[in-house]
C-alpha positions, 0 to 999 in steps of 0.5 A, spaced: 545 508 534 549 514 530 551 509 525 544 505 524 542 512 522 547 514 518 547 507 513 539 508 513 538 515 511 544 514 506 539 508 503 533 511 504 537 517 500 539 514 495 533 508 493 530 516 492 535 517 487 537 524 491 543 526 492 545 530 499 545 537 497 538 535 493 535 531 500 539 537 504 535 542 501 528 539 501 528 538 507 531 545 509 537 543 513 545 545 511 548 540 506 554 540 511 550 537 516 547 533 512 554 529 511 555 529 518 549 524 520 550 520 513 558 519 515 555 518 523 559 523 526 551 527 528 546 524 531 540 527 529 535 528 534 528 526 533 525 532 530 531 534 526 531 527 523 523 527 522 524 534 518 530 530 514 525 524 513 520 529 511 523 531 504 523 524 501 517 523 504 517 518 509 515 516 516 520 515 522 515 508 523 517 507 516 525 508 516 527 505 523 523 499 519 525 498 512 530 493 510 536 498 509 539 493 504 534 494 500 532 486 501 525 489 501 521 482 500 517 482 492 515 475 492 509 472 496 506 465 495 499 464 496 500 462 504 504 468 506 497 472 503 493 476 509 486 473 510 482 479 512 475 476 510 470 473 513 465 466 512 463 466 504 467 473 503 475 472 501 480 477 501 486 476 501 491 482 501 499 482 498 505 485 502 501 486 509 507 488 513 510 491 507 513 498 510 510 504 507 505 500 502 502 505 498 497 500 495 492 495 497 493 488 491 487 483 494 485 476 491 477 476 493 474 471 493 465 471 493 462 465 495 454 463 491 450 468 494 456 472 498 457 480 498 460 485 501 454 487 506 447 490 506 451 498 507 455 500 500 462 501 502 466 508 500 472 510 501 477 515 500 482 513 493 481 509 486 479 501 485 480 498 479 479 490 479 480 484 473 475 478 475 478 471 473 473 466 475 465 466 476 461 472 475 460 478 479 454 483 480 458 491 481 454 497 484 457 504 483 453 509 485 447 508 481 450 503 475 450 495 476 453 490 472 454 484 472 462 483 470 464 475 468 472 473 467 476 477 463 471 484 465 474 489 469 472 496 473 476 502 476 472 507 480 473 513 484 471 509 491 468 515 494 463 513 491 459 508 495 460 501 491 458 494 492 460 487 490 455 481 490 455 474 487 448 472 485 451 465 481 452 458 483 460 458 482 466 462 486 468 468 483 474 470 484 478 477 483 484 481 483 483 487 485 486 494 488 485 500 491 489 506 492 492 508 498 491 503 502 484 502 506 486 495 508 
């Protein structure tokens, strides 16, 4: 176990760009001990790795799952896609089990006469999209506009928002949304 951690940490250290000393000091522990646990002679305890992992910053879900070898997966064909969607509404999200994913990437898809739903959507954080096919009629806030391939949109998505298409043809968009809601 002490030596699981000890490659981890020096991992996650280094994928940080952090030096021992410059992890030691943020998170408030010696430099010598920060040594011991990278060399696997200290196995920390979990409140003592959890204030370590607090410096970079990163979960102790996120470092106890994370590919230590930095094999992390950056390519996704279409049928690794997560639907999240339902009927006429497609939203296909990128990277779903991606540990620590700190954006949500979405290929929707809106059927003639699909929407988002009756209520405006809201959400904490920014959301910008391109559409790639058909057109769509957006509401943010007070302003709608119909957007059709090539037209784009970025918002702050606390404000309440809504996707509807009202063509005859599928449209498509790209989207995403920071920090991830999906």
């Amino acid at each position: 176990m002490a030596n699981d951690v000890a490659a981890r940490l020096k991992a996650v250290r280094q994928m940080h760009g952090l030096s021992q000393r410059e992890l030691a000091k943020r998170a408030g522990v010696t430099n010598g001990m920060m040594s011991l646990i990278e060399q696997g002679r200290v196995s920390p305890s979990v409140a003592s790795l959890k204030k370590v992992l607090d410096g970079l910053p990163m979960g102790l879900a996120e470092f106890f799952t994370m590919d230590p070898a930095g094999t992390t997966q950056v390519f996704y064909g279409k049928d690794e896609l997560v639907e999240l969607g339902e009927g006429p509404v497609s939203l296909q999200l990128v990277a779903a089990h991606r540990p620590g994913r700190r954006m949500t990437v979405l290929r929707e898809a809106y059927e003639p006469g699909a929407d988002t739903g009756s209520e405006m959507l809201r959400h904490a954080g920014e959301e910008g999209g391109v559409v790639v096919a058909g057109r769509v009629e957006v509401t943010i806030g007070g302003q709608t506009r119909v957007l059709g391939p090539g037209d784009a949109y970025y918002f702050a998505s606390a404000v309440p928002h809504r996707f509807r298409n009202r063509g005859r043809e599928r449209c498509e968009i790209i989207s995403a949304s920071c920090p991830p809601t999906l």
